[in-house]
C-alpha angles and dihedrals in degrees: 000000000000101000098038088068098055103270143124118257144183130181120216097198114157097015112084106076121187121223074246104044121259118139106219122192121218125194111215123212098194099179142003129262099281091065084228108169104229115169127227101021110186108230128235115203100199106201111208121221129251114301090019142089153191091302095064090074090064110048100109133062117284093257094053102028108097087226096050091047094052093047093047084044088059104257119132092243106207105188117212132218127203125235114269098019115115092274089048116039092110127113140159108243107015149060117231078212114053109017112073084198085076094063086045095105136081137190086295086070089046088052097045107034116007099048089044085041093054099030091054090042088055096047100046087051095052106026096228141087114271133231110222124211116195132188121191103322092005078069098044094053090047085052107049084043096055084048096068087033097246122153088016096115085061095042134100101173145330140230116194115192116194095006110222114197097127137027165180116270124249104193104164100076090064086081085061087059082058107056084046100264107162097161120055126212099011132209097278089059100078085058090046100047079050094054093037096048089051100054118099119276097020109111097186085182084081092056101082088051098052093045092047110008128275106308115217112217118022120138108227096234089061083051089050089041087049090052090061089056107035141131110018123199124264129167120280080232085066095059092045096051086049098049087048082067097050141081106193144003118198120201106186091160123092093199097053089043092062094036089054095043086048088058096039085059099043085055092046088055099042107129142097115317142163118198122282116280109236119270122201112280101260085200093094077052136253100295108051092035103044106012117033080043085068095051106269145140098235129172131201115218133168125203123189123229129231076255099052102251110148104217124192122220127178115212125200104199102189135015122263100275087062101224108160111229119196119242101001114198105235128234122199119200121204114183133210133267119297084026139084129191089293095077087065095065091049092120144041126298093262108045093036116092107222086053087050100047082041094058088041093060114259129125095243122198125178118204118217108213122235113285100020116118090267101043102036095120124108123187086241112350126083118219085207114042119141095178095037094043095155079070100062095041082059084048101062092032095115138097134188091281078069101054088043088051104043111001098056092038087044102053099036093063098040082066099040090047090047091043101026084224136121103245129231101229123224115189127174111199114307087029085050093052098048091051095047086053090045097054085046086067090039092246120152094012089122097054082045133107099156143340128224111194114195118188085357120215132201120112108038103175087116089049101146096175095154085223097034112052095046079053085054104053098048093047089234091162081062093049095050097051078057092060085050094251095143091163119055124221098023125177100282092058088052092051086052092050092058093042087057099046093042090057121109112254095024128113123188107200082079087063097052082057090041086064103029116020130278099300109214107209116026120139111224096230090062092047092050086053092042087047085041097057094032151143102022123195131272131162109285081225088061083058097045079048095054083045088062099056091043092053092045109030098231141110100239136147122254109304101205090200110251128072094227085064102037089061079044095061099018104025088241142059099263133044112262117243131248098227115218087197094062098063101109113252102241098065107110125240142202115189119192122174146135154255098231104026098135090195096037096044126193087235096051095044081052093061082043093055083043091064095045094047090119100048124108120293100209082037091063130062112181117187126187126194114184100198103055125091123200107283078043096087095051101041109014101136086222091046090100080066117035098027111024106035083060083052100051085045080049100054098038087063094054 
């Protein structure tokens, strides 16, 4: 960057120590481009912000670029580089890779020890005072230096741009501090802010406006140059030490939202990974690809909603020995949000519900929600329609209360009307959380003959999810139906997603835990296949919908935001609300959740059992298993044990 433009320039990797140490690199421009001799040059040390470094110093062209000028103005320009940052990731005694003990530090450590380290180096190499130049942190650090008058006694003067004393809050990347995060963001991000930048309907050059205010006068090819070069590392510490000085961050812009949640998510997953193992094509559909290859009879059916969504099920009629039983008593399965059916056939037979169920002999369907790969038909709309786009926006125009009113009615009588036979009912999450709205408004009770609720979900106000709840609070479901993203995730997400998983040093099953909770007893071949297959597509207004009830704590229909729509929709200013305490008190229910489950939280599952303290006692099972977090219930490889014996039990008593 230095030499490539026609001047003089000397790396000072390996020579500058800390007390600490941490071994910093500098870059010297010891003079400009003429190559003119001038003694005694004062020299200028230019300290870089937080994410930076020394490059970002250089993106313009020399006459416009503050390192080229001083040196063509005849000062001796001495360029810093933060610990940590690519010039600077060096120490005596410890990996940024592999020892945790070298993020352990924060801007304290870049007061006391990088800044004395730097400004002593450059004077004993010059033999004068410096003058410092500081943008952003690079400000913060001279100052709070100069505040216990420290480095005075080597400096001549000081220009601080974009002075930092005081600050916004970024609250979010404390959860990093708690998955054990030390480094953000880490080495995979550079290749994900390049892929991310490059997907349709991301404009990154909005970025540096919504993170610092619209900057007035940046060429777009310095933007592009600062990309490549953009973000550098720093220690998790370091964010934390900034945001106990703040009070708010603002993040009006969709594109930065998702930016900064994508690399929220490649941090969480950091770790040690090899690529995905293969998984069977699903093109040729679920039951071909991932039930008849384990030796079962399965059938492909479609049923179409009230509203005209056309939903595919799969149904496995009898176990794998074959053996026909007479008047088999049919379960339907309806999964959680970002799956379909397939996520209940991750694992082996023996260990995978709808096989077990099969063996044990039910007639056993799984219901693939709207929108998902197998349920993305509509009698006239198109969820993907890039003339007709007015039919795609009336495609994705649901929320949960849809699949509660027409999803749920529709395939439970499809298969009472194909059996002739009242239906047990397994739901996972979302599918948890529809039926329980549904039997609050005594729907389906007639087609029932019990429920199993596993990781239920109703009430959702103590939600953790280390990736969710920051989505949450800064309402990033409504930011992205600003961009036009009316489906999430869409193809490009899928594709990130698989960008990110197929990376080397990421693995996945953290962020399964990042989302869910730290699932205790998953096998790795069933989360490559279930990372393989996933997310699959909903509605971003169901999104925006599950954010309500997370902000509020209740269990309400859409609230569309102002009171005028809401009568239009409601007949009244507010959403009415699903009460728990209406469903009768005879349904039986199984109850299945977990100690560690950060989306169906045990505090949250506490306010559920509340509402249902009058129901039947030998109507209601509740089972809790400390040690399960959420994906827990639907691939624990000793689920078939601990969660599903107690629900055969369950159903054959109903």
């Amino acid at each position: 960057m230095v030499e490539t433009q026609g001047y003089t320039c000397q790396e000072h990797q390996f020579q500058v120590t800390t007390a600490d140490g941490y071994i910093l690199g500098l870059q010297r421009i010891p003079k400009g481009r003429s190559g003119n001799e001038i003694a005694d040059r004062q020299p200028v040390l230019l300290q870089h912000g937080l994410l930076l470094d020394a490059s970002s110093w250089l993106l313009n062209p020399p006459d416009q670029s503050l390192a080229f000028i001083l040196a063509d103005n005849g000062f001796d320009v001495w360029l810093a580089n933060s610990r940590g940052t690519k010039s600077s990731r060096g120490h005596t005694s410890l990996s940024p890779d592999d020892d945790p003990a070298y993020w352990d530090w924060s801007w304290d450590e870049l007061a006391s020890h990088d800044l004395p380290a730097f400004f002593q180096y450059v004077n004993n190499q010059t033999g004068q005072k410096l003058h410092y130049v500081g943008h952003s942190l690079g400000t913060l650090t001279a100052l709070a230096a100069f505040s216990q008058e420290k480095l005075l006694n080597l400096l001549r003067s000081a220009a601080l741009l974009s002075p930092v004393a005081y600050l916004g809050q970024m609250s979010s990347l404390f959860k990093l501090k708690l998955l054990g995060v030390q480094e953000f963001p880490n080495g995979q991000t550079q290749q994900l802010v390049e892929f991310i930048c490059t997907l349709p309907g991301i404009d990154c050059s909005n970025l540096l406006a919504t993170i610092t205010g619209p900057n007035c006068c940046l060429s777009s090819s310095s933007k592009d140059a600062l990309f490549k070069h953009f973000p550098k590392p720093t220690a998790t510490k370091n964010f934390i030490h900034l945001s106990q000085k703040t009070t708010k961050l603002k993040m009006s812009n969709p594109s930065t939202t998702l930016l900064l949640l994508a690399l929220l998510c490649v941090s969480a997953v950091a770790a040690t990974r090899t690529k995905l193992n293969s998984i069977n094509n699903l093109d040729d559909g679920i039951c071909k690809s991932m039930v008849e290859t384990q030796g079962y009879t399965c059938q492909e059916h479609e049923v179409t909603t009230a509203d005209g969504y056309i939903l595919g099920l799969q149904r496995i009629p009898n176990g794998r020995s074959g053996n026909e039983t007479a008047d088999k008593l049919p379960v339907l399965l309806q999964h959680g949000v970002f799956l379909d059916a397939s996520s209940w056939l991750l694992n082996p037979p023996d260990q995978a519900l709808p096989f077990i169920l099969a063996d044990n002999g039910f007639d056993v369907w799984l219901v693939n929600s709207r929108g998902t790969s197998p349920s993305r038909g509509h009698t006239s709309l198109s969820p993907k329609d890039p003339v007709h786009f007015a039919s795609a926006n009336a495609y994705w125009d649901w929320s949960w209360d849809e699949l509660v009113a027409y999803d749920l009615p529709a395939s439970f009588q499809y298969v009472n009307n194909q059996t002739g036979h009242k239906l047990h009912y397994v739901g996972h999450s979302l599918g948890t959380l529809t039926a329980l709205a549904a039997f609050s408004e005594e729907k389906l009770l007639n087609l029932l003959r019990s429920a199993a609720l596993l990781s239920p979900v109703a009430y959702l106000g103590h939600i953790s999810s280390l990736i969710l709840r920051p989505a949450v609070d800064i309402f990033a479901a409504e930011k992205l139906k600003l961009l036009g993203w009316l489906e999430f995730p869409n193809g490009q997400i899928q594709q990130l997603v698989e960008f990110i998983c197929t990376t080397r040093g990421i693995d996945c099953s953290n962020l399964l835990a990042a989302i869910g909770g730290p699932n205790c007893c998953l096998n790795s071949s069933s989360i490559d296949a279930l990372v393989e297959h996933d997310p699959q597509p909903t509605a971003t207004k169901n999104l925006i919908h599950l954010s309500q009830i997370v902000r509020k704590g209740t269990v309400e229909m859409y609230d569309y935001g102002l009171e005028d729509t809401n009568i239009k929709h409601y007949k009244k200013p507010t959403p009415p609300v699903y009460n728990m305490a209406n469903i009768p008190k005879d349904v039986p229910l199984f109850l299945s959740y977990g100690g560690r489950d950060s989306i169906a939280d045990v505090s949250d599952v506490g306010i559920l059992l509340d509402k249902l303290r009058d129901h039947d006692r030998d109507k209601l099972v509740v089972e809790y298993r400390e040690e399960y977090a959420h994906v827990d219930f639907i691939m624990s490889v000793n689920a078939n044990q601990v969660v599903y014996g107690p629900l055969l039990a369950f159903f054959r008593l109903h």
